[in-house]
C-alpha positions in Angstrom: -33.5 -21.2 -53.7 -36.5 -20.5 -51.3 -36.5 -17.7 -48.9 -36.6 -18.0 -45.2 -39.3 -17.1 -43.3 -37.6 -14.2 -41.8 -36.6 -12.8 -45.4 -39.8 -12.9 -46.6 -40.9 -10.7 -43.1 -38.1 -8.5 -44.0 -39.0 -7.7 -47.5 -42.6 -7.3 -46.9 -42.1 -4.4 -44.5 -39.5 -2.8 -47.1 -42.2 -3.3 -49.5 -45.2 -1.6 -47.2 -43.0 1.3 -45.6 -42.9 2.0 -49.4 -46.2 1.7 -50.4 -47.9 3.7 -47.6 -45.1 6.6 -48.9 -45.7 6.2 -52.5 -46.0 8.2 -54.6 -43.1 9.8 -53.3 -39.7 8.7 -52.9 -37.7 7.4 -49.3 -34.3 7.9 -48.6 -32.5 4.5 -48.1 -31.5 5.8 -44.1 -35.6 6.4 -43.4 -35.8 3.1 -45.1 -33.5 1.4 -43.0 -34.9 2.9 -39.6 -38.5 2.3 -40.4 -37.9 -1.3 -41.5 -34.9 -2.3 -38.5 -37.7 -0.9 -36.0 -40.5 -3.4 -37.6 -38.6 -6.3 -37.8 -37.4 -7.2 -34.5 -33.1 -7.4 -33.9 -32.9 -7.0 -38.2 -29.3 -6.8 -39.0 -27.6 -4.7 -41.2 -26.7 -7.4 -43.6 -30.2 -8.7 -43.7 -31.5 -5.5 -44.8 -29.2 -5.1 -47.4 -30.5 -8.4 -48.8 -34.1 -7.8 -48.8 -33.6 -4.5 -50.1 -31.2 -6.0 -53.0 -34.1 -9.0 -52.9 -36.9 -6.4 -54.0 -34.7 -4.3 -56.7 -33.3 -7.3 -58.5 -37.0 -8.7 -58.3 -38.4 -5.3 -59.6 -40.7 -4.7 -57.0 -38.6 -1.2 -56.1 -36.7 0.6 -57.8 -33.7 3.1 -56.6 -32.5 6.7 -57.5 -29.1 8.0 -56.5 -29.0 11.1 -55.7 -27.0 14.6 -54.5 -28.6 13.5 -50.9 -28.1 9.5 -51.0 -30.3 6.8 -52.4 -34.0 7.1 -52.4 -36.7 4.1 -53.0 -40.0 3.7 -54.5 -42.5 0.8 -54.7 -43.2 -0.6 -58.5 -46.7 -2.3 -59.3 -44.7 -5.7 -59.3 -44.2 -4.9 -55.6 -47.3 -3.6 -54.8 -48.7 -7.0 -56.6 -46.5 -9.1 -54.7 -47.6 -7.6 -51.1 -52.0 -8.6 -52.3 -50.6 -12.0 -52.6 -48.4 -12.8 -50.2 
């Protein structure tokens, strides 16, 4: 199944909000607001999808903790940004 254009946008500016914050980790609500602002009228549902696009690829990976979900970029996605 090929992407849209518009989910491709989406997941790269998950995939750089996380890189220019790596090492550390950012809470899934920073996440959201960063990304929703850079993407222009992204919807809740399409989030969700390029965020569950990017873990089930392995390009991020996600940590549930006591204060919600954090997110951090893995090499795969770092990769995946130099190419695309």
């Amino acid at each position: 199944m090929s992407k849209t254009t518009r989910q491709i946008v989406a997941e790269k500016a998950l995939l750089r909000c996380l890189e220019e914050a790596a090492p550390y980790l950012v809470k899934e609500e920073h996440l959201r607001d960063s990304v929703t602002e850079a993407v222009h009228r992204l919807s809740t549902s399409e989030f969700d999808a390029a965020l569950e696009a990017i873990d089930r690829a392995r390009r991020a990976a996600c940590i549930d903790t006591e204060t919600g979900r954090q997110w951090q970029i893995l090499d795969a996605g770092i990769l995946w940004l130099r190419t695309h």
